[in-house]
mmJSON file of the N, C-alpha and C atoms, coordinates in Angstrom:
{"data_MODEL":{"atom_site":{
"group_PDB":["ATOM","ATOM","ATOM","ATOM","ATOM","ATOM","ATOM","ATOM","ATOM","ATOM","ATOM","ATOM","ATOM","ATOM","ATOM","ATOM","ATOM","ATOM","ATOM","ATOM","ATOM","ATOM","ATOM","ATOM","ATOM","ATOM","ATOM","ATOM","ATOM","ATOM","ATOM","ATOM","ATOM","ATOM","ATOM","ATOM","ATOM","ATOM","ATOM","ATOM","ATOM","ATOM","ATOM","ATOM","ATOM","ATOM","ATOM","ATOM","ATOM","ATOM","ATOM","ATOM","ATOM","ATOM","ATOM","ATOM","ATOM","ATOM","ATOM","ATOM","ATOM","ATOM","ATOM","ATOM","ATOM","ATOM","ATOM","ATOM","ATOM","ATOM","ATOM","ATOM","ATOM","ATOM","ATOM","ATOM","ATOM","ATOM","ATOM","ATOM","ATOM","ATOM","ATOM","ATOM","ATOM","ATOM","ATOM","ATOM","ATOM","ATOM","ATOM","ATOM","ATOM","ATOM","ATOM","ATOM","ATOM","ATOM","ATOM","ATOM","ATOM","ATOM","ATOM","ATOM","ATOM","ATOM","ATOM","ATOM","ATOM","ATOM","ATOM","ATOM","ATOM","ATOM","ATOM","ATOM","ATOM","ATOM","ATOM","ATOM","ATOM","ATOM","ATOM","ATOM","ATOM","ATOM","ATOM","ATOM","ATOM","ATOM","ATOM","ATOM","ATOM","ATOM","ATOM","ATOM","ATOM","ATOM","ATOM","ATOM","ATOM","ATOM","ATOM","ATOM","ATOM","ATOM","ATOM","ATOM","ATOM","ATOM","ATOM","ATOM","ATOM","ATOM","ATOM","ATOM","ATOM","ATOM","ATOM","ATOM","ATOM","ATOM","ATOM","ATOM","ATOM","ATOM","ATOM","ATOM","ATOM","ATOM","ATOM","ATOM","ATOM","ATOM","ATOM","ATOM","ATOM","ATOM","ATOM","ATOM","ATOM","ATOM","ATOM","ATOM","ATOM","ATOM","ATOM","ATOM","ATOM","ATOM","ATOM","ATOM","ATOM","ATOM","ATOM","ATOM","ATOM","ATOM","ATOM","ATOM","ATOM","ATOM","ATOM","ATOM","ATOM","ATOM","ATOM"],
"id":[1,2,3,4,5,6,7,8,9,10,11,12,13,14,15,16,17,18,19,20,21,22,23,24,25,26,27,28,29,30,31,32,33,34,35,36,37,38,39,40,41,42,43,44,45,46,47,48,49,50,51,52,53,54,55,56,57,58,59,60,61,62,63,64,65,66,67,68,69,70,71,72,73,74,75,76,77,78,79,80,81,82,83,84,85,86,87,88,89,90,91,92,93,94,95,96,97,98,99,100,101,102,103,104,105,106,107,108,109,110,111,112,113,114,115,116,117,118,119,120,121,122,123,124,125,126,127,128,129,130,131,132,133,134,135,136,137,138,139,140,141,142,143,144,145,146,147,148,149,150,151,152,153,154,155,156,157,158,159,160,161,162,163,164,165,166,167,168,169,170,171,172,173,174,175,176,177,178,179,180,181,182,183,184,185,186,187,188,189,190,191,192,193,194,195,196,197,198,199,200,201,202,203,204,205,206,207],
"type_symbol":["N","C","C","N","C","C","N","C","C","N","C","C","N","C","C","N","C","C","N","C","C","N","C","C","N","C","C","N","C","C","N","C","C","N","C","C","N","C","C","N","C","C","N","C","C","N","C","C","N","C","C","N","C","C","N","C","C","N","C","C","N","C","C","N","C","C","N","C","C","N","C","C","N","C","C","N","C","C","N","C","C","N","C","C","N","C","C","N","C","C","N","C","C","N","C","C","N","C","C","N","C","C","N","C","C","N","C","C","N","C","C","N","C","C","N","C","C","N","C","C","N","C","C","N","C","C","N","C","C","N","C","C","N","C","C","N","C","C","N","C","C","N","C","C","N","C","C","N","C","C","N","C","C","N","C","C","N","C","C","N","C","C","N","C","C","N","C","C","N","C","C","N","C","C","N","C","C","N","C","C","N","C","C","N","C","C","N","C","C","N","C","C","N","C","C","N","C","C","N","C","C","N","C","C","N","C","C"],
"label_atom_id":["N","CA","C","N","CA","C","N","CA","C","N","CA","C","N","CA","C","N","CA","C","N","CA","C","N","CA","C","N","CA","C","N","CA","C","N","CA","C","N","CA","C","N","CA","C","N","CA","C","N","CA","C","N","CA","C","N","CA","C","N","CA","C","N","CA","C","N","CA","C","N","CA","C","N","CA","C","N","CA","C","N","CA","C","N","CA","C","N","CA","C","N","CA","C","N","CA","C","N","CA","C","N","CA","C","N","CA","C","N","CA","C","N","CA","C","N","CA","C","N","CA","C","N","CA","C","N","CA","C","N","CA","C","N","CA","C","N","CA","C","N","CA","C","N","CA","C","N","CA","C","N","CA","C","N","CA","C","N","CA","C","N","CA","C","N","CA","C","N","CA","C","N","CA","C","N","CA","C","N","CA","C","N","CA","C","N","CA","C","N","CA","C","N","CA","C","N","CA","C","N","CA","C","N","CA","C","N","CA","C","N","CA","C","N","CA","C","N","CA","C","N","CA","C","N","CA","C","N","CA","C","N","CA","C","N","CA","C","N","CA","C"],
"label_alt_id":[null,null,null,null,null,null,null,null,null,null,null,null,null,null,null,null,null,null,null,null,null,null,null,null,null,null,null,null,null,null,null,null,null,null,null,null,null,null,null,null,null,null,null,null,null,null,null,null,null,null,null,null,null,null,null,null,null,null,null,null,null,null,null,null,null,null,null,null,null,null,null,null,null,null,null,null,null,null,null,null,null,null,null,null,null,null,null,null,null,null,null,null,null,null,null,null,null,null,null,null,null,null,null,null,null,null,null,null,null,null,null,null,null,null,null,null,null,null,null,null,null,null,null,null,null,null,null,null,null,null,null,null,null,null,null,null,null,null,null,null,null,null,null,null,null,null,null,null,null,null,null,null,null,null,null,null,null,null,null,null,null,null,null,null,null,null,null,null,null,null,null,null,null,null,null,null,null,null,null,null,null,null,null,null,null,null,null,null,null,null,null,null,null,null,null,null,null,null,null,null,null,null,null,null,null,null,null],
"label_comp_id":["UNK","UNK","UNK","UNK","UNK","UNK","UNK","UNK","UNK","UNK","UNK","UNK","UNK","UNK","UNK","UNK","UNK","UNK","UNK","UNK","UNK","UNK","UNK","UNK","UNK","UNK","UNK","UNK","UNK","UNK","UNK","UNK","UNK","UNK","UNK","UNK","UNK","UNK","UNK","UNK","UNK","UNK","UNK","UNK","UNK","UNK","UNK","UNK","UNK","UNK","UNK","UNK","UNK","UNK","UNK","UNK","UNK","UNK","UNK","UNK","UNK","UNK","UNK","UNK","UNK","UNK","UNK","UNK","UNK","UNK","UNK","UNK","UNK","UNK","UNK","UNK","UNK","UNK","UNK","UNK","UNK","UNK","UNK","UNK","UNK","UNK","UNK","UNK","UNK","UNK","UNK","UNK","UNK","UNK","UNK","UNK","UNK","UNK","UNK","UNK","UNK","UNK","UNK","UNK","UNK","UNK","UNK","UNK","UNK","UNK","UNK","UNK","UNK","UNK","UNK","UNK","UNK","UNK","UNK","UNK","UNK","UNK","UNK","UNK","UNK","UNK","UNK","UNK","UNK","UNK","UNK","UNK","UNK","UNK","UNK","UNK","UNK","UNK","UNK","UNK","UNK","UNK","UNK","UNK","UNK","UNK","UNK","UNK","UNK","UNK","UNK","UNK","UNK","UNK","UNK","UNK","UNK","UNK","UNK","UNK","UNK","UNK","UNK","UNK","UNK","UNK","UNK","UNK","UNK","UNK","UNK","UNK","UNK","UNK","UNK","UNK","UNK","UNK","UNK","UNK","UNK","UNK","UNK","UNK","UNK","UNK","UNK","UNK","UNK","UNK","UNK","UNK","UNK","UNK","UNK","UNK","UNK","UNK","UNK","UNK","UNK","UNK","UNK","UNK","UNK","UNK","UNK"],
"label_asym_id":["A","A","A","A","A","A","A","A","A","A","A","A","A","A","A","A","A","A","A","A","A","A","A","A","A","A","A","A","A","A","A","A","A","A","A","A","A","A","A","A","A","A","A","A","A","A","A","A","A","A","A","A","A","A","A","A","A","A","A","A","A","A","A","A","A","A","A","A","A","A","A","A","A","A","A","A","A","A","A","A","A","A","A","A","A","A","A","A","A","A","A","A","A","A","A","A","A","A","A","A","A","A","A","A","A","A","A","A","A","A","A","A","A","A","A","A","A","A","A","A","A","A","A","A","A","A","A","A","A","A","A","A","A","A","A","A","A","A","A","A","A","A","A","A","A","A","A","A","A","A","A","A","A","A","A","A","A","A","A","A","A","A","A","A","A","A","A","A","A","A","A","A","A","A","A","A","A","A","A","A","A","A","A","A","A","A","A","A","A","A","A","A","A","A","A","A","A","A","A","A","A","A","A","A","A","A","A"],
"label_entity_id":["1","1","1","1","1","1","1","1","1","1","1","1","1","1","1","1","1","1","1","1","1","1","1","1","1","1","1","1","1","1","1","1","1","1","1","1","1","1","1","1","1","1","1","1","1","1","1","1","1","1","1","1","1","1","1","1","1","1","1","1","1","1","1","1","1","1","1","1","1","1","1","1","1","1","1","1","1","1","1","1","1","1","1","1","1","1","1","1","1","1","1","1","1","1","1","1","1","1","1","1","1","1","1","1","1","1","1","1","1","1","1","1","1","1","1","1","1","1","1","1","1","1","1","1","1","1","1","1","1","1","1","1","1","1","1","1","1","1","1","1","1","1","1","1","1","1","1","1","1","1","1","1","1","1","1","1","1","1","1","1","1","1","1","1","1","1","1","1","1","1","1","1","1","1","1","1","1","1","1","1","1","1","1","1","1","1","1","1","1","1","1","1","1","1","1","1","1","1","1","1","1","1","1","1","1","1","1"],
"label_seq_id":[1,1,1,2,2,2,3,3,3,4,4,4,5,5,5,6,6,6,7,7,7,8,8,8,9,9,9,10,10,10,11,11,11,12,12,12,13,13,13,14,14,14,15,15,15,16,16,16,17,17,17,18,18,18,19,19,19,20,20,20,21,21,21,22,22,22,23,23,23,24,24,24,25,25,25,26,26,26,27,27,27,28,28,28,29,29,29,30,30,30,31,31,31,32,32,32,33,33,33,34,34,34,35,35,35,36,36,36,37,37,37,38,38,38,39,39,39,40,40,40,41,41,41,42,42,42,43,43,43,44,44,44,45,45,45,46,46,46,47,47,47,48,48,48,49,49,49,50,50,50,51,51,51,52,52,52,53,53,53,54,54,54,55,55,55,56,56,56,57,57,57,58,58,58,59,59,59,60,60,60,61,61,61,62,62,62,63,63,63,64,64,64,65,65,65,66,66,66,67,67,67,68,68,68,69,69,69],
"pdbx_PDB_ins_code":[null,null,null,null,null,null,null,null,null,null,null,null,null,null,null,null,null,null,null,null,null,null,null,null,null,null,null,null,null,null,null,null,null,null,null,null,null,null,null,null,null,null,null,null,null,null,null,null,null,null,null,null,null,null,null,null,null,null,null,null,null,null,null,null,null,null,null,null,null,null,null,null,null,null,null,null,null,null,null,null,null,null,null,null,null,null,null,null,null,null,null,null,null,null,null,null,null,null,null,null,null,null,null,null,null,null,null,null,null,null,null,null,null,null,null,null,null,null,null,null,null,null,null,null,null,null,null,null,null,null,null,null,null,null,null,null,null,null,null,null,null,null,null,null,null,null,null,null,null,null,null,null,null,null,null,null,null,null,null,null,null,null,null,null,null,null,null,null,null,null,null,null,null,null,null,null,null,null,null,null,null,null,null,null,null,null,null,null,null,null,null,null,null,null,null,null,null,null,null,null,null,null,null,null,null,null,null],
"Cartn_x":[83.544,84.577,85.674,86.466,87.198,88.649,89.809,91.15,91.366,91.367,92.239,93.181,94.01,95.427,95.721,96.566,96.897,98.321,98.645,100.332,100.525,101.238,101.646,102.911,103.369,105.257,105.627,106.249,106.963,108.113,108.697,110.047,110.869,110.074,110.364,110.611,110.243,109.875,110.322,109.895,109.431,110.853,111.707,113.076,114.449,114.64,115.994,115.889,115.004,114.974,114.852,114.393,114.296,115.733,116.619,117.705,117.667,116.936,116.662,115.264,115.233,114.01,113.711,112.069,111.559,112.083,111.83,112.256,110.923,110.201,108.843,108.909,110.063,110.067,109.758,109.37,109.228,107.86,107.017,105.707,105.465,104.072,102.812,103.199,103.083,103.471,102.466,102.953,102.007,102.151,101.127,100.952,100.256,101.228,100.839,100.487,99.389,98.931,98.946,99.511,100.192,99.591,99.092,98.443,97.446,96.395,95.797,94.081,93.414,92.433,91.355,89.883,89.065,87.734,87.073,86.097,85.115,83.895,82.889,81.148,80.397,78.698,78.739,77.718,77.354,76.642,76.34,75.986,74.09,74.098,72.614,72.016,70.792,70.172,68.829,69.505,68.197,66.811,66.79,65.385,64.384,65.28,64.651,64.1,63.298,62.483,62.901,63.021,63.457,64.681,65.477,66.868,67.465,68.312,68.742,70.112,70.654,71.616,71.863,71.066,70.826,72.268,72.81,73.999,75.345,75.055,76.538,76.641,75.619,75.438,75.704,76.413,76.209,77.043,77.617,78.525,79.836,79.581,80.731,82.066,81.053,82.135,83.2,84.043,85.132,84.767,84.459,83.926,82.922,81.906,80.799,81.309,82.567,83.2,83.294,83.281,83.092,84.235,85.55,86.536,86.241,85.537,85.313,84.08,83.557,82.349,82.185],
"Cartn_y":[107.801,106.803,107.171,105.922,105.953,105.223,105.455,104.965,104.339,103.003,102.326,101.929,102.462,101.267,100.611,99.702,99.359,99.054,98.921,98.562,97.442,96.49,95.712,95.402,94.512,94.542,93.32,94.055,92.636,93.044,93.015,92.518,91.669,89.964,88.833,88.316,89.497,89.258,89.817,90.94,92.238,93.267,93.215,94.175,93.253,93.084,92.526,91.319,90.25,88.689,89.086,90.361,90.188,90.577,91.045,91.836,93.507,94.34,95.295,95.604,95.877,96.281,97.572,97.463,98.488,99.396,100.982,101.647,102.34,101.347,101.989,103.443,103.497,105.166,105.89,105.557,107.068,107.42,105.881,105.802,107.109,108.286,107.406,107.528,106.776,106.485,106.925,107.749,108.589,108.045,108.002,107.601,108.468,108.974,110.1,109.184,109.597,108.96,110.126,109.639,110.847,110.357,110.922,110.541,109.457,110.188,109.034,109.195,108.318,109.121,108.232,108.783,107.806,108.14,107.106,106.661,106.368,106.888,106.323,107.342,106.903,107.019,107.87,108.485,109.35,107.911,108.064,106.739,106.753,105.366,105.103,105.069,105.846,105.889,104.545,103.778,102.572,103.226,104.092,104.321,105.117,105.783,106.899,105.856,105.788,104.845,105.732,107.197,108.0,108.124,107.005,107.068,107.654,108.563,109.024,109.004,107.441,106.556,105.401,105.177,104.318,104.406,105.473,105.735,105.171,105.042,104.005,102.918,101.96,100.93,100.199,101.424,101.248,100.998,99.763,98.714,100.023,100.841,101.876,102.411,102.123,102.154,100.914,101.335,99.923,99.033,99.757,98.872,97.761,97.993,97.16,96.219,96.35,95.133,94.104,92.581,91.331,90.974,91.714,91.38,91.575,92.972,93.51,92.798,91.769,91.145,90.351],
"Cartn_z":[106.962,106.898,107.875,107.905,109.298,109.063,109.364,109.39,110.87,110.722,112.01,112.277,112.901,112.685,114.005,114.262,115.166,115.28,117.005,117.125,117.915,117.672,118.624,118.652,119.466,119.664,118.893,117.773,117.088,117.628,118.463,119.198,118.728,118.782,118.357,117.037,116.205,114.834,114.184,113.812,112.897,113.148,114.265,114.04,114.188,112.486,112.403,113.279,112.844,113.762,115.157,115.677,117.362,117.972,116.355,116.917,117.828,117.261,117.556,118.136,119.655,120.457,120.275,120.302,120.368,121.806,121.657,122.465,123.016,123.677,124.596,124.677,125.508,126.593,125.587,124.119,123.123,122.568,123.376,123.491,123.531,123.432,122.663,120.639,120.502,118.731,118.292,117.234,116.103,114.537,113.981,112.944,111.88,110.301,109.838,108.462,108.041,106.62,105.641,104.213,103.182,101.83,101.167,99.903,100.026,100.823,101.399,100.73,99.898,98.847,99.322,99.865,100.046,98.502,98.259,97.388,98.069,97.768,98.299,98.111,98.978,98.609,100.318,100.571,101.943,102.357,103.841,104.627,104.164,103.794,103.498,104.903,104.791,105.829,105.517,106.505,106.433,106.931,107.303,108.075,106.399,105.566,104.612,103.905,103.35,102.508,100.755,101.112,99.771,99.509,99.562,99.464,98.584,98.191,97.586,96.516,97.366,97.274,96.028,95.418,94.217,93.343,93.203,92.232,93.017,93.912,94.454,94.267,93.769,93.526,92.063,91.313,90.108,89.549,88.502,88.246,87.59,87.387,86.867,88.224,89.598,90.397,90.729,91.393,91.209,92.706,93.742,94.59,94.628,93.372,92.595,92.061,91.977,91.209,91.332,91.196,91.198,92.683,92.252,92.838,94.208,94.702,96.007,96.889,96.049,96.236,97.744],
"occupancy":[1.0,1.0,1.0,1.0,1.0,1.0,1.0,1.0,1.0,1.0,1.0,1.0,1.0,1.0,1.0,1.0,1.0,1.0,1.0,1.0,1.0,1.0,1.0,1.0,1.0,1.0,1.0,1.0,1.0,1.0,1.0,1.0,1.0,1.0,1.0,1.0,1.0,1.0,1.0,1.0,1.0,1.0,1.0,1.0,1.0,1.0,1.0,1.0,1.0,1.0,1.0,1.0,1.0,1.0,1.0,1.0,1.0,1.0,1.0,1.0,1.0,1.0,1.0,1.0,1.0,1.0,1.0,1.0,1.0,1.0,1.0,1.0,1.0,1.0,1.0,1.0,1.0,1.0,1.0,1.0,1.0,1.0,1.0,1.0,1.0,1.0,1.0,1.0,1.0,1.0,1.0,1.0,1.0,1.0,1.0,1.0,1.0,1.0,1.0,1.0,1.0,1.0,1.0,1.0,1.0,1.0,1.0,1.0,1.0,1.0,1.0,1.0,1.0,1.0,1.0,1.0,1.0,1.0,1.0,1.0,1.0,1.0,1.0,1.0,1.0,1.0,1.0,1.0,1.0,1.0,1.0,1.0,1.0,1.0,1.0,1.0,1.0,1.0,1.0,1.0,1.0,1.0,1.0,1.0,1.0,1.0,1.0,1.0,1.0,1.0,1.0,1.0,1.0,1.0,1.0,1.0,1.0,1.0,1.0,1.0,1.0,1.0,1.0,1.0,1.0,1.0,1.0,1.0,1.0,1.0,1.0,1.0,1.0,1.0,1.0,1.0,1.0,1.0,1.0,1.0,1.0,1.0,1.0,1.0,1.0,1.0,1.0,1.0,1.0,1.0,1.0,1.0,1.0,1.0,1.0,1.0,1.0,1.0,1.0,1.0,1.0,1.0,1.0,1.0,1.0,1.0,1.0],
"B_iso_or_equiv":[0.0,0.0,0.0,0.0,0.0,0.0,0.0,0.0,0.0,0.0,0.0,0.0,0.0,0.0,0.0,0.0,0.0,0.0,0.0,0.0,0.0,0.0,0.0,0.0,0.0,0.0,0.0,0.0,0.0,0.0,0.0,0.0,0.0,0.0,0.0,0.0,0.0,0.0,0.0,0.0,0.0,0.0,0.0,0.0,0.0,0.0,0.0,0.0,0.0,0.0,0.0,0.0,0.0,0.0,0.0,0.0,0.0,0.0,0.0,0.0,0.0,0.0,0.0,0.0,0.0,0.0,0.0,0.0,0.0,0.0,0.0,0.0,0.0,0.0,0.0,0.0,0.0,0.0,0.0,0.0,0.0,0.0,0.0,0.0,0.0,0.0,0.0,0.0,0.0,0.0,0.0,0.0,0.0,0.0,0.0,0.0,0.0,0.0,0.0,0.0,0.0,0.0,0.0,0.0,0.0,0.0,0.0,0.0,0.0,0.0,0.0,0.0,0.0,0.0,0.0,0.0,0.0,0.0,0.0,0.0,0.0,0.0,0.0,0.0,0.0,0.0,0.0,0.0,0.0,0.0,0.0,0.0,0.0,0.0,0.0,0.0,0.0,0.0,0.0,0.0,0.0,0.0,0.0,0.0,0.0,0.0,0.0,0.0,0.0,0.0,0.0,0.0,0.0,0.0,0.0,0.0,0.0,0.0,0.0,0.0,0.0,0.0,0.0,0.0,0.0,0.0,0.0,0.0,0.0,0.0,0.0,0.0,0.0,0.0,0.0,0.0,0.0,0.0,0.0,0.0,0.0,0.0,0.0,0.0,0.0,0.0,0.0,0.0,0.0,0.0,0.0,0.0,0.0,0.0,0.0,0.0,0.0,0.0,0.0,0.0,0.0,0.0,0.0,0.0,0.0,0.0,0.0],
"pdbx_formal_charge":[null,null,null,null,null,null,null,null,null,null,null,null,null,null,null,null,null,null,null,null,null,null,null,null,null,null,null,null,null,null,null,null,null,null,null,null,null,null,null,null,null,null,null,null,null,null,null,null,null,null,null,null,null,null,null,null,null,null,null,null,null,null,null,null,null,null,null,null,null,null,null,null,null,null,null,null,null,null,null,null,null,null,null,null,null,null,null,null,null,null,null,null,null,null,null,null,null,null,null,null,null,null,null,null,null,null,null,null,null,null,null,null,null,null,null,null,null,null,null,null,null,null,null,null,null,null,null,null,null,null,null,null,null,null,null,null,null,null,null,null,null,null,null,null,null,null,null,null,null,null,null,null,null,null,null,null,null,null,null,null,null,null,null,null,null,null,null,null,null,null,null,null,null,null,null,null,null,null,null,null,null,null,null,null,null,null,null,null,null,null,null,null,null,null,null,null,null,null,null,null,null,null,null,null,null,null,null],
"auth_seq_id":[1,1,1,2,2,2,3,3,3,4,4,4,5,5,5,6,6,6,7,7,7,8,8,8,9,9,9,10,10,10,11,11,11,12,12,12,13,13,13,14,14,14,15,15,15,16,16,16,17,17,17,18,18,18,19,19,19,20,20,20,21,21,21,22,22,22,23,23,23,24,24,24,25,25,25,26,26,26,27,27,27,28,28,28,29,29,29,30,30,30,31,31,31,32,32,32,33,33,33,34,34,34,35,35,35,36,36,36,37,37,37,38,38,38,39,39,39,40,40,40,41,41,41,42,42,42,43,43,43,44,44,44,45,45,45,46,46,46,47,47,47,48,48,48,49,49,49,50,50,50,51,51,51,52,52,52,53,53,53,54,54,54,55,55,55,56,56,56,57,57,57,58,58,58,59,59,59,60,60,60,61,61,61,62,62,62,63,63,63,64,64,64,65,65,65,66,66,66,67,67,67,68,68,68,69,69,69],
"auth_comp_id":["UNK","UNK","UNK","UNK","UNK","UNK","UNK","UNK","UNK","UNK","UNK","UNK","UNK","UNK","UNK","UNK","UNK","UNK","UNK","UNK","UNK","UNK","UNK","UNK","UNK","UNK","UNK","UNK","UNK","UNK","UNK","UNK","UNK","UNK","UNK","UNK","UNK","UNK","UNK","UNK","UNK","UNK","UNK","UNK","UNK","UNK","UNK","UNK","UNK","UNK","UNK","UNK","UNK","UNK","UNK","UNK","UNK","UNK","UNK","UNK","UNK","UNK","UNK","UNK","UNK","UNK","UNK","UNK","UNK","UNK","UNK","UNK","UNK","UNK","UNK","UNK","UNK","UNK","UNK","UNK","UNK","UNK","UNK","UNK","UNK","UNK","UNK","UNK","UNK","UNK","UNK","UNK","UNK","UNK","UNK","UNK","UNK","UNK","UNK","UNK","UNK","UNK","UNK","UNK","UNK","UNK","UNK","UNK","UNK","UNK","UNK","UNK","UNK","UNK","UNK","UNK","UNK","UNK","UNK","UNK","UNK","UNK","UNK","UNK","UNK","UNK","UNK","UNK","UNK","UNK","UNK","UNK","UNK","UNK","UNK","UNK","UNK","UNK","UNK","UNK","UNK","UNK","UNK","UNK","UNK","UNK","UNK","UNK","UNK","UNK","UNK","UNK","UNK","UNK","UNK","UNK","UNK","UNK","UNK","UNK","UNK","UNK","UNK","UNK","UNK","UNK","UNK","UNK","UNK","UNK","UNK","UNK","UNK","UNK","UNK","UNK","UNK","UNK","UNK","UNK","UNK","UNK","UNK","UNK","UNK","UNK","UNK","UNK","UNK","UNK","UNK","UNK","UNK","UNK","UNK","UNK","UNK","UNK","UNK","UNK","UNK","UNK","UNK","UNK","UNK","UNK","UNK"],
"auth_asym_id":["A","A","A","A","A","A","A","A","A","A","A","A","A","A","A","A","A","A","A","A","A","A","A","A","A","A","A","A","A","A","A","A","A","A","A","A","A","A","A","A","A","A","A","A","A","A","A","A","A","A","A","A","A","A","A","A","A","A","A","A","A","A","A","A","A","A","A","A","A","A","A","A","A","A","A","A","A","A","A","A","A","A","A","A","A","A","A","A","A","A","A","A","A","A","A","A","A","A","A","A","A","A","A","A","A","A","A","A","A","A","A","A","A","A","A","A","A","A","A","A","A","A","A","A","A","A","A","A","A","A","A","A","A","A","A","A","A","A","A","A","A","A","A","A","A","A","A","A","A","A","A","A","A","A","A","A","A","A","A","A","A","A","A","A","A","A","A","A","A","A","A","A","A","A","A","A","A","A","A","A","A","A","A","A","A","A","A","A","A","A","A","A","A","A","A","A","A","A","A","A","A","A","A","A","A","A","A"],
"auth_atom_id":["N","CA","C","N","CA","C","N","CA","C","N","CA","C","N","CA","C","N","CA","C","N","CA","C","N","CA","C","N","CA","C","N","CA","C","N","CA","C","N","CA","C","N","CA","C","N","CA","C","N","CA","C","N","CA","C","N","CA","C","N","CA","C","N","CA","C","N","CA","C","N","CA","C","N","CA","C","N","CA","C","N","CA","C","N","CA","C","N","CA","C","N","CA","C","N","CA","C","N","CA","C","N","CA","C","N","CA","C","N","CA","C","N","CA","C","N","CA","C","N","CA","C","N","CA","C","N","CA","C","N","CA","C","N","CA","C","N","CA","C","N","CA","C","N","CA","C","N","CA","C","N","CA","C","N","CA","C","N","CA","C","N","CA","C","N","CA","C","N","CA","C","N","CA","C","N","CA","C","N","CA","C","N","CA","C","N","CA","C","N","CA","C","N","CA","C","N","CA","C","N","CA","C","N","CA","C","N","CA","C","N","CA","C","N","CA","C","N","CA","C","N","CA","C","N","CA","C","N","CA","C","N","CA","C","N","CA","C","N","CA","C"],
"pdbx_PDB_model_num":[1,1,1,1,1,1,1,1,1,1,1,1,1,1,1,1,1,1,1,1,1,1,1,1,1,1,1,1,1,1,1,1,1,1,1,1,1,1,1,1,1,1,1,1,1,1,1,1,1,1,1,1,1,1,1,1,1,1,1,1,1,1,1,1,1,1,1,1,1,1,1,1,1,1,1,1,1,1,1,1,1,1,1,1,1,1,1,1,1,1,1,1,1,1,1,1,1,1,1,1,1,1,1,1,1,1,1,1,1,1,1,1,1,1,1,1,1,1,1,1,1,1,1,1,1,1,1,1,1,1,1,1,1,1,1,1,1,1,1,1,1,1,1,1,1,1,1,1,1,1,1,1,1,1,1,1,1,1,1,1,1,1,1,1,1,1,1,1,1,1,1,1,1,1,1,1,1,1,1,1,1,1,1,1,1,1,1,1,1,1,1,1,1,1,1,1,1,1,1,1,1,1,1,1,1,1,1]
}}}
């Protein structure tokens, strides 16, 4: 599993109505993630026919859930 984020310039928007500009020159922007908890199954290998994977599928996890559907 993988974290993506992205940046773009809300200038116009996003600081105080387009009151306050971003300050480029302090480019390159770092981004620190803190209590950050992942859930999940090891990657199913489509090729194994002996998958070993069956238990991720199983309605006790919350990703199985109707909602995540």
């Amino acid at each position: 599993m993988k974290i993506e984020a992205s940046l773009w310039d809300g200038d116009s928007w996003a600081t105080d109505g387009g009151q306050t500009k971003i300050n480029w020159s302090m480019a390159p922007f770092k981004a620190h993630f803190q209590g950050f908890d992942i859930s999940g199954c090891p990657k199913i290998d489509s090729n194994n026919n002996n998958n070993n994977n069956k238990d991720c599928f199983l309605p006790e996890h919350w990703w199985n859930s109707e909602k995540y559907w």
